[in-house]
VMD Tcl script that draws the C-alpha trace (Angstrom):
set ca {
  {79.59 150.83 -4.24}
  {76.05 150.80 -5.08}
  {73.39 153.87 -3.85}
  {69.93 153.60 -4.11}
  {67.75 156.49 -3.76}
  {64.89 155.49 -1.08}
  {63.36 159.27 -1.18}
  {64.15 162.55 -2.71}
  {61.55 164.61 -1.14}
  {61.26 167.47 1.65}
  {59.50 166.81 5.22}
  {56.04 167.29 3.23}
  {57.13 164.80 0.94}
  {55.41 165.09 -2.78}
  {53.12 165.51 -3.62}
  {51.89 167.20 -0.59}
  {48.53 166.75 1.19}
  {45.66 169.15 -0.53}
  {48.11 170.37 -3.19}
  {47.02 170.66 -6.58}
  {50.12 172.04 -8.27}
  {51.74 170.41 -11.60}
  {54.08 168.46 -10.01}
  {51.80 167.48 -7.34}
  {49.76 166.40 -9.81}
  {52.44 164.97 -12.37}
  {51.92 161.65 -14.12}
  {55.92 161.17 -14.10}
  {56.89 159.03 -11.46}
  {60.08 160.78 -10.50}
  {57.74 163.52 -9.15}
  {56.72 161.20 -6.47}
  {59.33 161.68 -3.29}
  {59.06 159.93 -0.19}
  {61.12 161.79 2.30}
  {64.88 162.03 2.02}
  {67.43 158.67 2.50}
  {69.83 156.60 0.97}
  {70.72 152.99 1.12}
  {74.15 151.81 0.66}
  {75.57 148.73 -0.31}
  {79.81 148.85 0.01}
  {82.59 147.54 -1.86}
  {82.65 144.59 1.25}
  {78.51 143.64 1.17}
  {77.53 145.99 3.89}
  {74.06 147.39 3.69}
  {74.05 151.33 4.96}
  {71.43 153.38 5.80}
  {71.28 156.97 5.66}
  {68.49 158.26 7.80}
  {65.81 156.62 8.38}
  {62.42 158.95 8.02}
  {58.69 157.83 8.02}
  {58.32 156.27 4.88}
  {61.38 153.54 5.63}
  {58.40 151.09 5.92}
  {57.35 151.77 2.53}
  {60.65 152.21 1.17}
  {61.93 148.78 1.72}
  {59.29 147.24 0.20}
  {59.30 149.44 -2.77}
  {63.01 148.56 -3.17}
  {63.34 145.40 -1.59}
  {65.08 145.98 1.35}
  {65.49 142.97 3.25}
  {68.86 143.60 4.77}
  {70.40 146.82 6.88}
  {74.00 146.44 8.62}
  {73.66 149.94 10.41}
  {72.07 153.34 10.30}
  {73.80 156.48 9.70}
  {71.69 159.37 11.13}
  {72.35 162.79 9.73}
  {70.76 164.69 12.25}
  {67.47 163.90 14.73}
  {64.59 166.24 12.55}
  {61.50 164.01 12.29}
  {61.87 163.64 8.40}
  {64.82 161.73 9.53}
  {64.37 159.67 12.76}
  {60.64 158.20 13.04}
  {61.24 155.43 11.13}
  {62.96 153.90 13.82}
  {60.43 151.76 15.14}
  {59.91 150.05 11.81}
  {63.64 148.79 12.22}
  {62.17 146.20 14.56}
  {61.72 143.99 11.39}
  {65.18 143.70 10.72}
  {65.79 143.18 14.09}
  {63.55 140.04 13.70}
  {65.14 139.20 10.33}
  {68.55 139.67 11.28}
  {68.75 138.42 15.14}
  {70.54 141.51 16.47}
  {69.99 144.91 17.53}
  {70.68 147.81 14.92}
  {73.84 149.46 15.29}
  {72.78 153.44 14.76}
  {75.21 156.33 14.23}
  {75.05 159.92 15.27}
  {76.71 163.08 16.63}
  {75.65 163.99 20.27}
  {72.75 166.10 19.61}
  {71.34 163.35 17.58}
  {71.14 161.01 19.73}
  {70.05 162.88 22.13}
  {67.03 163.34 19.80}
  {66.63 159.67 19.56}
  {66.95 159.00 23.21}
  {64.21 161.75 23.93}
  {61.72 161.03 21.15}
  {62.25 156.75 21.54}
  {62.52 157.32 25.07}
  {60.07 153.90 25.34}
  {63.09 152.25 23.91}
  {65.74 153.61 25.75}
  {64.18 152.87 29.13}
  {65.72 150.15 31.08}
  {62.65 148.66 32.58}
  {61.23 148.56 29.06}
  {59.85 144.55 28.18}
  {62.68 143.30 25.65}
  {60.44 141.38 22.43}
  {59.10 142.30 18.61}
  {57.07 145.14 20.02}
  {60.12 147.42 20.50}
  {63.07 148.03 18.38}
  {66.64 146.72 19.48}
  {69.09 149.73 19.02}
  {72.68 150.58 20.03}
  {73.84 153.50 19.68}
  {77.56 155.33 18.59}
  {78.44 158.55 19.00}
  {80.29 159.55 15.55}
  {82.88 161.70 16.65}
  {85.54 161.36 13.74}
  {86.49 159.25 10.88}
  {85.13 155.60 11.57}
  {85.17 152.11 9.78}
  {81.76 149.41 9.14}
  {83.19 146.76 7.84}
  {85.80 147.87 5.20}
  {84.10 150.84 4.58}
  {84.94 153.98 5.84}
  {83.04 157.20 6.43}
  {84.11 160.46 7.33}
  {81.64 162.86 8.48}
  {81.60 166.05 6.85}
  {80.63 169.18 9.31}
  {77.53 171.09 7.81}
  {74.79 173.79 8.74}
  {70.88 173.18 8.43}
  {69.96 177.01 9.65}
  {71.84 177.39 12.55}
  {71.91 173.90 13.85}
  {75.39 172.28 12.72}
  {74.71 168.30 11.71}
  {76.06 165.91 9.61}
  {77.11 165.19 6.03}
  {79.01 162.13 4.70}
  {81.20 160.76 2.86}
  {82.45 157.27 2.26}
  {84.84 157.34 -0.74}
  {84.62 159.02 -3.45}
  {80.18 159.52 -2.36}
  {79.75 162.16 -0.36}
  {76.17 162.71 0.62}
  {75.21 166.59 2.15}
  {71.14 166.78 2.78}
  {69.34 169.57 4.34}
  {72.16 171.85 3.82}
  {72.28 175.58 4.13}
  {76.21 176.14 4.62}
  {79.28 174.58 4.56}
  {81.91 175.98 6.91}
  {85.19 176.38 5.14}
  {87.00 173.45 7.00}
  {84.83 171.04 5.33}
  {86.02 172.08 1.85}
  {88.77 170.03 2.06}
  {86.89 167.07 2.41}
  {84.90 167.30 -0.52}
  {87.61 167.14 -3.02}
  {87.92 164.32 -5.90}
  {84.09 163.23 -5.71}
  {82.73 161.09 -8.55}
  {79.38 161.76 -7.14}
  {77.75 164.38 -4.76}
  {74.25 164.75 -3.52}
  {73.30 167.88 -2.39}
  {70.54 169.47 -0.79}
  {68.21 171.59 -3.13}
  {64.80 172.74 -1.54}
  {63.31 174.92 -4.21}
  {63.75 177.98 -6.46}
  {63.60 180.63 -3.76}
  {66.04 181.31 -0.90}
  {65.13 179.25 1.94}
  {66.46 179.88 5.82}
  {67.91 176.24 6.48}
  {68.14 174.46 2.92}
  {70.10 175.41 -0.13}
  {67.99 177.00 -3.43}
  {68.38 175.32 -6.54}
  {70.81 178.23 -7.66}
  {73.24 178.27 -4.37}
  {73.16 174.04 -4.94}
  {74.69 175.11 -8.83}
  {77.03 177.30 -7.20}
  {78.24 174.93 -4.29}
  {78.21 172.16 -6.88}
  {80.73 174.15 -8.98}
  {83.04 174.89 -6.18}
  {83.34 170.97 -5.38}
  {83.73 169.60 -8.74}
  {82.23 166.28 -8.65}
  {82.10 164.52 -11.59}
  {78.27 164.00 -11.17}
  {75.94 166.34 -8.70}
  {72.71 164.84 -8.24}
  {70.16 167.01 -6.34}
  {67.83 166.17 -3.35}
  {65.22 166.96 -0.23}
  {63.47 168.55 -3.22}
  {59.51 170.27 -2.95}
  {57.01 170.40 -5.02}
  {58.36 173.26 -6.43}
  {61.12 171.75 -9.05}
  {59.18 169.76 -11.57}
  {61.95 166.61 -12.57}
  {61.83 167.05 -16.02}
  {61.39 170.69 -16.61}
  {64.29 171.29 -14.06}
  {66.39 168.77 -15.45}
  {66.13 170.38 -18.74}
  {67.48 173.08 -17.29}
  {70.48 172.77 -15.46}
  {74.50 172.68 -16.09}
  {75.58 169.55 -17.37}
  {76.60 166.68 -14.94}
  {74.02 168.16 -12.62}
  {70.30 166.35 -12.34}
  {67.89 166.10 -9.95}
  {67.84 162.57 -7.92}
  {65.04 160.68 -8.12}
  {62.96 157.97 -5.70}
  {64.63 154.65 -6.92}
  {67.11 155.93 -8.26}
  {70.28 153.59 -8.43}
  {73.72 155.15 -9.06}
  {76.78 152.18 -9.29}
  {80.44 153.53 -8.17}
}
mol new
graphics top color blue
foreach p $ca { graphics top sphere $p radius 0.5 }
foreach p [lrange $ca 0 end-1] q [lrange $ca 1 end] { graphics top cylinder $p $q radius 0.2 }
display resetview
């Protein structure tokens, strides 16, 4: 399994508009963060997406994705979703509609903020994407792979984290209910929400990401929906070993 960071950042993304702040400022390009998703490429050749937010555009050509089998959608927040109408090119390049994956509330999201794409009497063409939809309501198989969804809290709205083998991927995470535990176990790598230094209502601080990282036990942690307020390298320097902060590009091999 190979997972490619396509962006680390928060909804703001860094740097952030009018901020002149070190990091927004930093030379170091692993202070740049588009906002927050991962591609996946599986043990069988299937190309994943996690999320797909409003820099997808410029993510795929950063990273040269030419190629997306399905979209997993954590949850419908706009960092998330409005990349969606940019999946019309692989429509195109592919000759199919996009297969896109979501609890309930989710696509509910999708249906009401696309709803141009959802309607009916909508003309079919290039000018709107092709999407089908599946409600993920358990364990479920693309291709060889499978994923099991991993019940989270963002505030007080539960969504979705994942994992497909020994990856388990938990953005915009304040709290994991104790049934999901279990399903964390025997991780070679976690990523894991860490907004910033101070507590935060619907995100994880950098120190309750240490402390949740501890409990699981992966073998690596690598943060990310990070602001502009963890610098990479001076945070880096700074945390327990196997931990780091995730970076845009980044390319992890399992």
């Amino acid at each position: 399994m190979r997972i490619t960071f396509l962006g680390t950042g928060t909804s703001h993304g860094v740097p952030m508009i009018g901020c002149d702040c070190g990091t927004c400022r930093s030379p170091d390009p692993r202070d740049k963060r588009w906002r927050a998703s991962v591609h996946v490429e599986t043990d069988d050749g299937q190309s994943l997406l996690v999320d797909a937010g409003p820099d997808i555009r410029a993510q795929s050509l950063a990273f040269g994705l030419r190629r997306v089998d399905a979209i997993i959608f954590t949850h419908g927040h706009a960092d998330h979703i409005m990349g969606l109408d940019d999946i019309r090119r692989f429509n195109v390049l592919q000759q199919r509609p996009m297969p896109c994956f979501g609890d309930e509330a989710t696509l509910h999201d999708l249906r009401r903020t696309f709803f141009y794409v959802f309607d009916p009497d909508a003309p079919r063409g290039g000018g709107l994407p092709q999407i089908d939809l599946f409600r993920i309501a358990g364990s479920f198989c693309i291709g060889r792979q499978e994923i099991t969804p991993v019940p989270i809290f963002h505030g007080k709205r539960p969504i979705l984290g994942l994992r497909l083998g020994k990856f388990a991927y938990l953005t915009d995470c304040s709290r994991i209910p104790e049934e999901s535990w279990p399903l964390l176990g025997g991780l070679d790598l976690l990523v894991l929400d860490a907004l910033r230094e101070t507590p935060h209502p619907t995100h994880f601080s950098l120190s309750e990401a240490i402390e949740v990282s501890a409990r699981i036990g992966a073998r690596r942690t690598c943060f990310t929906h990070m602001c502009h307020n963890l610098r990479h390298a001076d945070t880096c320097a700074r945390l327990p070993g196997g931990i780091e902060l995730a970076y845009d590009g980044l390319v992890v091999e399992l």
